[in-house]
C-alpha positions in Angstrom: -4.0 1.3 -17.8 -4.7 3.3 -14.8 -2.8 1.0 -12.5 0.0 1.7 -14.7 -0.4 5.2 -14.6 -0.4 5.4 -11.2 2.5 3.3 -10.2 4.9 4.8 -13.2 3.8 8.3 -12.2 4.5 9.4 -15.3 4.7 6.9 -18.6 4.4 7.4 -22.4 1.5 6.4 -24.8 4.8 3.8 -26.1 5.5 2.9 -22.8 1.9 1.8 -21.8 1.1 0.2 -25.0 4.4 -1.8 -24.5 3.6 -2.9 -21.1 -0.3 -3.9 -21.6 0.2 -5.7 -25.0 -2.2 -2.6 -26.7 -2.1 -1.0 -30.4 -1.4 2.9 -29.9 -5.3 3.8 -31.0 -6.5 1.4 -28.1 -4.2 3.5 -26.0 -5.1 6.6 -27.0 -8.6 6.0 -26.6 -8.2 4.8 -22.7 -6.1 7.7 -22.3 -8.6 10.3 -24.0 -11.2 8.2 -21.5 -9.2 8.8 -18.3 -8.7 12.0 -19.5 -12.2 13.2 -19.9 -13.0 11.2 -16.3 -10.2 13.5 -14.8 -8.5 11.2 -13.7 -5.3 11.7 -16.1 -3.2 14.0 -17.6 -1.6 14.2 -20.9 1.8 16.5 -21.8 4.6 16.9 -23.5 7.9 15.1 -21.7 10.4 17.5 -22.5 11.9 14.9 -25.1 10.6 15.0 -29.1 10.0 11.1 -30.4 9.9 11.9 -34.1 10.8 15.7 -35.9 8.1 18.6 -34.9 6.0 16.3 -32.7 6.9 16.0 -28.9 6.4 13.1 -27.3 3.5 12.6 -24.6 3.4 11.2 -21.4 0.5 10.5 -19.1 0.5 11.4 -15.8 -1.9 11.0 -12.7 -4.0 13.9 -11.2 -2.7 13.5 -7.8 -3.9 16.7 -6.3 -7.6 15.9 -7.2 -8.0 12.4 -6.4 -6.7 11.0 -2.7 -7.4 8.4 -0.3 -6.8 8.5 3.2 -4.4 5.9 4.2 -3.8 4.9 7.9 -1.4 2.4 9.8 -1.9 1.3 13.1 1.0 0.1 14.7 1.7 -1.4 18.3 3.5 2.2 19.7 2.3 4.9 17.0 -1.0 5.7 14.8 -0.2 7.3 11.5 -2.3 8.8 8.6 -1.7 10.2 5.1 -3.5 11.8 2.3 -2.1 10.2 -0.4 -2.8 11.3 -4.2 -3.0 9.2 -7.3 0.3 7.8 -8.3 1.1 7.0 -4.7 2.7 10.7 -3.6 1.9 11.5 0.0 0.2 14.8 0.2 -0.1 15.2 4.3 0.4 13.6 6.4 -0.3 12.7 10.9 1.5 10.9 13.6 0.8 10.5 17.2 2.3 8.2 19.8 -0.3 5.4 21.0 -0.3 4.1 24.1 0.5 0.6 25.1 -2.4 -0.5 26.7 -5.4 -3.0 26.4 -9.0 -2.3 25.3 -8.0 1.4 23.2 -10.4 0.4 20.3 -12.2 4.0 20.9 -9.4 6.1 21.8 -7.1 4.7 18.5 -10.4 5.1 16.3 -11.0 8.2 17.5 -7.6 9.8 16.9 -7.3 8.6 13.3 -11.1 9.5 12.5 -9.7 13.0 13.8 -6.3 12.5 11.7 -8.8 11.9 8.5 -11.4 15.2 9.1 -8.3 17.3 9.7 -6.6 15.7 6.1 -10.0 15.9 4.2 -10.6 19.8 5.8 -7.0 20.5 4.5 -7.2 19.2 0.9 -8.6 21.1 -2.0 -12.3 22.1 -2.5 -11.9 20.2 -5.8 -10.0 17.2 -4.6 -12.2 13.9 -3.8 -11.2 11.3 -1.8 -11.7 7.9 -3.7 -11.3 5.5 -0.7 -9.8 4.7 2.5 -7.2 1.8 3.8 -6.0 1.4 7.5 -2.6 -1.5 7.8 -3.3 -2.9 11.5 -0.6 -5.1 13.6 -2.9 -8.3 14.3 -4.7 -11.1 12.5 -7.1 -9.7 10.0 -9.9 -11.6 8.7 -9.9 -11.4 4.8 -13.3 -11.3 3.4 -14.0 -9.0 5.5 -11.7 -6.9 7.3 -12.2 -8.2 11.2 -9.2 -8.4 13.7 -9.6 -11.4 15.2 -6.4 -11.5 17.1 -4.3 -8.4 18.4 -1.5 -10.2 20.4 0.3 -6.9 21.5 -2.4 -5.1 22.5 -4.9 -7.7 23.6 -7.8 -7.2 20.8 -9.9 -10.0 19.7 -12.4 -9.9 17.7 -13.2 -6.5 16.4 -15.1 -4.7 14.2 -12.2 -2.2 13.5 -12.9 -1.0 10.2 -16.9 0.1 10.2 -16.0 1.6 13.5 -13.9 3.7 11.9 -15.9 4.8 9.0 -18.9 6.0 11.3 -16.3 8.5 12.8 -15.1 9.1 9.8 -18.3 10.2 8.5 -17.3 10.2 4.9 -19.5 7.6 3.6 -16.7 5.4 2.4 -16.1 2.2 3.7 -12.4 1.6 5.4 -10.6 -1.8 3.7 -8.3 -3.1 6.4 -5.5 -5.6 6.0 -2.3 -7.3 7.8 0.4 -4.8 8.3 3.3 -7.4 7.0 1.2 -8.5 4.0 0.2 -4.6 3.2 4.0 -3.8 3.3 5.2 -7.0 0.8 2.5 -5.9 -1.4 4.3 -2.7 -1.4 7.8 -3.5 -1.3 6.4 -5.4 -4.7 4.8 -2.4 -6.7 7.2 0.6 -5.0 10.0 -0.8 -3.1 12.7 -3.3 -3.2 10.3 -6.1 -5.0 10.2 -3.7 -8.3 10.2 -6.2 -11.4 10.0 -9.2 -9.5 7.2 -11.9 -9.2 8.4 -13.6 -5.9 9.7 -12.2 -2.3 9.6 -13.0 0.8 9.1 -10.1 3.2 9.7 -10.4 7.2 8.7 -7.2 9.2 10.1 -5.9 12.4 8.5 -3.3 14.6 7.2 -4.1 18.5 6.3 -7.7 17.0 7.2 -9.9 13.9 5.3 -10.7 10.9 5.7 -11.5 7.1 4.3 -11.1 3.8 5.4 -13.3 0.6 4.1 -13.0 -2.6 4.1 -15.9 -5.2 3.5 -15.0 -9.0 2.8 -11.7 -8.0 0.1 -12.4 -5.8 0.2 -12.8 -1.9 -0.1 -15.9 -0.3 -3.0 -15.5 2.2 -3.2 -18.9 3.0 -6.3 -19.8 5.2 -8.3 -16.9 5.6 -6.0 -14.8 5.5 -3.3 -15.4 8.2 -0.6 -16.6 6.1 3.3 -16.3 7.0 2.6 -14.9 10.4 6.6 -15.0 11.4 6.1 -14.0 14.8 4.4 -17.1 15.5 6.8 -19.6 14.1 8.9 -19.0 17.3 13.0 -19.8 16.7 14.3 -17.7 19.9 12.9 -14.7 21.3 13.6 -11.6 19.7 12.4 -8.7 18.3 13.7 -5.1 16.8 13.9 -3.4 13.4 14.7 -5.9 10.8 16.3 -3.5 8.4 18.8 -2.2 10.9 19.7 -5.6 12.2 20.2 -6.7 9.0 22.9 -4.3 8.4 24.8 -5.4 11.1 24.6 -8.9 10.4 24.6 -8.7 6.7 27.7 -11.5 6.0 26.1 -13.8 8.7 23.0 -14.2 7.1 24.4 -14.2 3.6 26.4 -16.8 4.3 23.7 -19.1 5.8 21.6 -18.5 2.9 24.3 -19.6 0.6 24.6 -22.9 3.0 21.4 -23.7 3.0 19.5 -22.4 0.0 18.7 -25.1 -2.6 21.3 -25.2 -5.6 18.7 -24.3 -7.9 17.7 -21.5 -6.2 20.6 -19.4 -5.9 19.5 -16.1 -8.0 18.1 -15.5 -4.5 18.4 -11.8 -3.3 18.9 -10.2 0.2 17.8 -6.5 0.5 16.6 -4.1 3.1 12.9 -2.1 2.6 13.2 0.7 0.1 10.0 2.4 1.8 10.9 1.7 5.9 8.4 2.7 8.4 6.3 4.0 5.7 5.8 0.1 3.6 2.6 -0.4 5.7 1.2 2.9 5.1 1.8 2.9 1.3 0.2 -0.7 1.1 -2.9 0.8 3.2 -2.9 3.3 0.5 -2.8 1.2 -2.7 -5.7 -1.2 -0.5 -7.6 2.3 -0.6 -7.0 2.8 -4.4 -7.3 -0.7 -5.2 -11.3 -0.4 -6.0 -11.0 2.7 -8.2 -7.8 0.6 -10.3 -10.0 -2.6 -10.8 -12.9 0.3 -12.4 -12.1 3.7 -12.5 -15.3 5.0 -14.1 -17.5 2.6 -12.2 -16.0 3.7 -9.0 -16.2 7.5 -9.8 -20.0 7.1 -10.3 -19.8 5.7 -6.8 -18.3 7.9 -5.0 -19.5 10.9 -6.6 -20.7 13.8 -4.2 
């Protein structure tokens, strides 16, 4: 119910019940749960369901729970206090060098970034968690980047690293830039309602997320539809811009070569942009707290 919550930003007691195939009681007692945990917010919506009794919507406490969510890109490190319900609170940019071997000077300017957004956010706010998107091969059971092929990293323990400068005594969840931002383009972008998508992502390099059923498809380990490796002819750019230049070219080679069966298929540029990565670092953050919100509050509780 919470992951509901804090994807609609705002749903009704109907609404929920509807989408999680729950009688209104059950609903009302998560929601007087979540309520009492903090976490939510009920109120009236402005619109009355039935004569003399306004209808309620629940609604995420952004400003009191946050994660820290951080991208880490081949020419720029970013990081964002983001609330519950996915609104982006604060946020930090600096430029970041193109050079070999910067392990300590990028962990040290986002552990930086992350004091400065904790310092800045409410005495009573708590931060739940904290996701970093990196450009390279990430392992996925645990979080290592093997392979950095702009920037020459191999092997690296990037995300404890980062949570002993962070000092926050959370551990950092790391993932595949691409596969962060097709997880997000799913749940807040241009994937909203569907269960399939293909996502390629330009920046300095090229990489890819695609999601089957809903889910991603890691493949081994992790390292699943690395585009950028599956060389055609060199290239590189901004995918969404190119693609608005070159719309009717590639719709029309999809429409040659895309099996009969299959042609409900759908071309469209990122909704979210330069920021997919970062929102998928943050719903990697918040994704502990969604699977047990109660469990995870005991957890982290300071």
């Amino acid at each position: 119910m919470l992951r509901q919550v804090h994807l609609a930003g705002a749903i009704s007691r109907a609404a929920l019940a509807n989408r999680l195939g729950l009688n209104r009681s059950t609903i009302l007692a998560l929601a007087t749960q979540l309520t009492a945990a903090g976490l939510v917010r009920e109120e009236a919506s402005g619109t009355t369901g039935r004569v003399g009794r306004p209808s309620l919507v629940v609604r995420p406490e952004s400003g009191r729970w946050y994660v820290l969510a951080f991208d880490v890109a081949v020419d720029r490190l970013v990081a964002a206090r983001v609330g519950l319900g996915g609104l982006v609170l604060e946020r930090r940019e600096a430029p970041r060098r193109r050079r070999h071997a910067d392990l300590d000077e990028v962990v040290g300017v986002l552990a930086g970034f992350g004091r400065e957004l904790v310092d800045a956010a409410p005495r009573s706010a708590r931060c739940l968690g904290v996701g970093t998107s990196y450009c390279g091969l990430v392992r996925a059971a645990d979080g290592m980047v093997l392979l950095a092929p702009n920037v020459g990293w191999t092997n690296l323990d990037f995300g404890p690293a980062l949570s002993h400068r962070l000092g926050l005594g959370l551990p950092v969840a790391v993932g595949n830039e691409a596969h962060l931002g097709a997880l997000a383009e799913l749940e807040r972008g241009a994937g909203i309602g569907h269960q399939n998508l293909v996502y390629p992502h330009g920046d300095a390099g090229v990489g890819g997320g695609i999601i089957v059923g809903g889910r991603l498809l890691g493949g081994d380990d992790g390292y699943g539809a690395e585009l950028g490796h599956m060389i055609v002819n060199p290239f590189g750019g901004t995918l969404g811009d190119i693609y608005q230049g070159a719309a009717p070219q590639v719709r029309a080679r999809v429409a040659a070569s895309v099996l009969p069966v299959s042609r409900r298929v759908g071309l469209r540029t990122s909704m979210l942009r330069y920021d997919a990565s970062l929102v998928g670092a943050a719903e990697l953050a918040f994704s502990r707290v969604l699977a047990g919100p109660l469990d995870a509050l005991d957890s982290t509780a300071q």
